[in-house]
N, C-alpha and C positions, 0 to 999 in steps of 0.2 A: 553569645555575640562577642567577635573582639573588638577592642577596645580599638580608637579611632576616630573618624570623620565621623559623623550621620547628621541626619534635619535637623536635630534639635541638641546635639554636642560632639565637642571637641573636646583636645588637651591644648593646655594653656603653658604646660612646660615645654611643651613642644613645638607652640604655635608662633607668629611670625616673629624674627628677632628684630626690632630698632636697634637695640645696640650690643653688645655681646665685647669683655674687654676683661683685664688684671682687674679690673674698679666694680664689676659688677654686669649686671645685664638687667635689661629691659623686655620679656617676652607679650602679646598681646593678641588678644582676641576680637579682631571688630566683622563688620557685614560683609567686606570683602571676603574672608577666610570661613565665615561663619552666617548664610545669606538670612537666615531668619530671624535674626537681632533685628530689635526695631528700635530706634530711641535708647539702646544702652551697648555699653562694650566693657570689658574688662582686662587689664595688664597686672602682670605677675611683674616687683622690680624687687631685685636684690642689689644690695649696696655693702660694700665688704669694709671691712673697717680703715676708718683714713679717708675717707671717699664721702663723695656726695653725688646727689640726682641737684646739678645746677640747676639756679632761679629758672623760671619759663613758667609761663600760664597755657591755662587751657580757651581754647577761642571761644567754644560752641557749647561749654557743656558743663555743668556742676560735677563735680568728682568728690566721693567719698573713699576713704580707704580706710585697712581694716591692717593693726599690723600682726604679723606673724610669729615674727622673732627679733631678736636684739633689742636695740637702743639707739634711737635716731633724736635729733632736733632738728625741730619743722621753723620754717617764719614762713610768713605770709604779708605781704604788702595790699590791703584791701584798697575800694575807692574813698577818695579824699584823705591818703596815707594815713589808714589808720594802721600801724603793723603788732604785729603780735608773733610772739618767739616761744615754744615750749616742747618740752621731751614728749616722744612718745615711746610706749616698753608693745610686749608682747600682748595680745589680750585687751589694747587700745585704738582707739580709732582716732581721725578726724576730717573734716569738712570744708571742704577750698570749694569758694564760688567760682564761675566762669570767668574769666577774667582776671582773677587775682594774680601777683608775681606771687610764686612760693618755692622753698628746696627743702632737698632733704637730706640730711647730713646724717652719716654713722657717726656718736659720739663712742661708742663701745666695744666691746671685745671681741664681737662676735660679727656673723653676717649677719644685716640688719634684712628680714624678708618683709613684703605688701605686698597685698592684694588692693586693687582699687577699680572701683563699678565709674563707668562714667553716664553722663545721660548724655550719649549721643552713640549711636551704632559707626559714626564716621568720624572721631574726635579730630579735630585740627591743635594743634600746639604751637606756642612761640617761645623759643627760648633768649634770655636776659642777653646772650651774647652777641647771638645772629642778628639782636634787634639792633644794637649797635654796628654791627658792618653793615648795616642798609643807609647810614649816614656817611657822609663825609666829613674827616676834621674839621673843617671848618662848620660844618653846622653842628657836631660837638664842642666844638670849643664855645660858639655861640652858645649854646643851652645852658656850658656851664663856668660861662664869664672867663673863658681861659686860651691861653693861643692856639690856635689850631696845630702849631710844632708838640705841641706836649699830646699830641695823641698818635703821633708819626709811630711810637714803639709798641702801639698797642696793635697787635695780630689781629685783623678782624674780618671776618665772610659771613654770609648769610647764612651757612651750615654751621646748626645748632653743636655744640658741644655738653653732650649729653651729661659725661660722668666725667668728673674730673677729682685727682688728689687733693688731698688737703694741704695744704703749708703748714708745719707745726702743729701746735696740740688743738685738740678744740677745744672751743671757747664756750662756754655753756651758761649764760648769765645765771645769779638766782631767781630771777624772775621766771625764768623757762619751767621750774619745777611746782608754778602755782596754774590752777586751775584757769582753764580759758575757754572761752565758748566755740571755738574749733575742735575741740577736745571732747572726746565722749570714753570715759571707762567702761565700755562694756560690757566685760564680763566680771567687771564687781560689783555690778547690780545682781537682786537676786531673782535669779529665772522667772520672768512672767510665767512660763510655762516649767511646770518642776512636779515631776513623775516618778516614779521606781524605774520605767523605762526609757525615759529621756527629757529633754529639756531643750531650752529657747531662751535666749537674753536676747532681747529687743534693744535696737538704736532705730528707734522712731520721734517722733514731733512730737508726741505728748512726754518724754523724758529728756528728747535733746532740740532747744530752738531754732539751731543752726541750719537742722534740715529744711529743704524746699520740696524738693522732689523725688528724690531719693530715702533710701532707708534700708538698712539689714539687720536677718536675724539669724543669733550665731546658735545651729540647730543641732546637738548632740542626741544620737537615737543608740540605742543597744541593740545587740543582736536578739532578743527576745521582744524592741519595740518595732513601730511600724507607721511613717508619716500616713494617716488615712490620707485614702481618695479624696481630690479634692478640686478647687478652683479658684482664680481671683477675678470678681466680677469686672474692676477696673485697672489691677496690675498685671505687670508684667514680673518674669522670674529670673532672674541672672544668678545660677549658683558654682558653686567653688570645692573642690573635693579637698580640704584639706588632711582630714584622714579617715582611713576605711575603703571599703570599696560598698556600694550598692545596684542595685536593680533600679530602672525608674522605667515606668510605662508614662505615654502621652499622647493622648487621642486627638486628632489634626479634625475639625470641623467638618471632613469626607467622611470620616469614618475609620477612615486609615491609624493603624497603630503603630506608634514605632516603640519600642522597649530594645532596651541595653542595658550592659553594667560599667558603672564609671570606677574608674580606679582615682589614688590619688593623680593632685594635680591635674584631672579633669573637669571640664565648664561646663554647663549645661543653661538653654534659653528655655523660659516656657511662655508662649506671646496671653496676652490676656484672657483671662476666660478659658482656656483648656485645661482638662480634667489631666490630674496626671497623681499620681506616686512613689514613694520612695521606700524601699525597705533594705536592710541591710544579709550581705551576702559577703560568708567569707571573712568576717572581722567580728570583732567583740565589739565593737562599736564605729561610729562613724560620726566624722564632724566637719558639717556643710557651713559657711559665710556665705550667704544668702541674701543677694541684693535685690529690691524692690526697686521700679520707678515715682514712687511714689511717696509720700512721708510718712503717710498712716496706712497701711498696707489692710485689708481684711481679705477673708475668703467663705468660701460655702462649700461644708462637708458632707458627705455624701451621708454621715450618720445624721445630721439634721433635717436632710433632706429625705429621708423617708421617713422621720415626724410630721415633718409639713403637711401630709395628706392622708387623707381616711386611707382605711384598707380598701375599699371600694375602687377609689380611684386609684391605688398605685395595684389590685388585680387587673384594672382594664391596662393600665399601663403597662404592662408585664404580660399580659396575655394567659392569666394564670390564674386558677379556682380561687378562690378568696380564703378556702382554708389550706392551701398548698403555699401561701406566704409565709416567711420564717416570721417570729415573733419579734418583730424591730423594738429594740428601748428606746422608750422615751428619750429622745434627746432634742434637750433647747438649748443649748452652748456643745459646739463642738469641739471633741477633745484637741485637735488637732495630734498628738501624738497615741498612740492606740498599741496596748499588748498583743502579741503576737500568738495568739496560744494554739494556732492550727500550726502542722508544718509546711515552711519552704517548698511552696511548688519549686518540681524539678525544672518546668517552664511555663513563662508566663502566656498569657495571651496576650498573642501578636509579635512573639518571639520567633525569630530565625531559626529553622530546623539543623543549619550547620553548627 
């Protein structure tokens, strides 16, 4: 299958541009572009050094980001101005409620790359400058006890100014380098999930408080491992190809199957409750960021799930002699990651003949 549109994913590096400039770019995946998102969407922002993603809030939607690469300093202006100032590196996240003013500044050498999930498939935004050309000097200067001539030289419209230079060095307090609860280290926690075959670092509620409703997990598999079949009773799945390429099958409530291979820089939805999987194709490995709607995310594996029931009843369920069942292992906790030791079907089921 090539790589492209379908029900259930896109590319994100290619998907609609907001902004595109010397300063960096803004690309983004929501319902419009990608009709089966429900309640999430996700944008890819690169921010090149010198540059920042100016103040602006989000309207409708809590947003998590996950960063990539570089070296950035975040603020965030929460309610009843509490603000908070701190770096993030590569390999760290952090947590902007709805509503908050926040930016994001390159302090570093390099491009600073995010990924960030939002909960909302329609995100609205307002940025710190646009909100300003919605006034009039005079009710500027009112606000902040000043003549309404001393706002005459400030440039101002309703169209947001996305990426803008920096003037002179950045300024990076010491405070920016201590610990804050917008802040979640990731992946220097040690793998919930840690295998020969692959691994999982959790940015959930039970290790970061910030979250609400959101959460990710950053899912490394080898080409010898294989995310089991699986399902989220009450999540939804918003993932991220940051490297590798894989296969993923996902069965739609008709029946209907869709399977493709996502390369990097491709997104994939999975809406709640459908069965789906992921195995690696073509790479020595592969590493998904993995957004949940939700804070505490679980699921139900298909290895547990033929523990759950006598051989009796999964022969009637199967249609099949009760000694013609493979010998399922016991299983009460699902691995969620699973060795690979048949090979690579040539194609899956549900797979496009071309």
């Amino acid at each position: 299958m090539s790589r492209g549109q379908r029900a259930h994913s896109t590319t994100l590096s290619g998907g609609e541009v907001v902004v595109e400039s010397d300063l960096g770019s803004i690309t983004r995946v929501t319902a419009d572009s990608l009709p089966i998102l429900r309640g999430m969407s996700i944008k890819r922002i690169l921010v090149n050094p010198g540059a920042m993603r100016t103040p602006h809030w989000n309207a409708n939607a809590n947003a998590l980001t996950y960063c990539i690469s570089g070296t950035a300093l975040v603020s965030v202006l929460d309610t009843y101005s509490v603000f908070s100032t701190f770096t993030v590196s590569a390999g760290e996240m952090f947590h902007i409620d709805s509503g908050s003013l926040h930016h994001i500044e390159n302090v570093g050498a390099d491009v600073a790359e995010f990924v960030t999930a939002l909960r909302s498939d329609r995100p609205e935004e307002f940025g710190l400058a646009a909100a300003f050309g919605a006034m009039t000097d005079a009710v500027l200067g009112n606000t902040y006890d000043l003549d309404a001539a001393d706002f005459a030289a400030m440039r101002r419209t309703t169209t947001d100014r996305v990426l803008a230079a920096r003037t002179g060095e950045a300024e990076v307090p010491a405070s920016a380098h201590f610990s804050n609860p917008h802040k979640f280290a990731v992946e220097e926690l040690s793998p919930t999930i840690n295998l020969a075959v692959g691994s999982a670092h959790l940015a959930r509620l039970q290790f970061w408080p910030a979250l609400k409703d959101l959460s990710m997990y950053s899912l490394r598999i080898r080409e010898d491992g294989m995310r089991e079949p699986h399902w989220h009773p009450v999540t939804a799945e918003l993932g991220y190809v940051h490297k590798g390429s894989a296969r993923m099958t996902v069965m739609d409530p008709d029946g209907s199957l869709d399977t493709w291979y996502m390369q990097e820089g491709d997104v994939y939805f999975i809406p709640r409750a459908y069965p789906h999987h992921i195995e690696v194709v073509d790479a020595p490995d592969l590493h998904f960021p993995i957004f949940f709607d939700q804070p505490t995310p679980g699921d139900i594996g298909y290895r547990a799930s033929a523990s759950a029931y006598s051989r009796a009843v999964l022969a009637a369920t199967f249609d099949v002699h009760i000694d013609d069942l493979p010998n399922f292992p016991l299983t009460t906790t699902d691995p969620l990651i699973v060795t690979r030791n048949n090979p690579l079907d040539e194609r899956a089921v549900g797979e496009d003949s071309e």
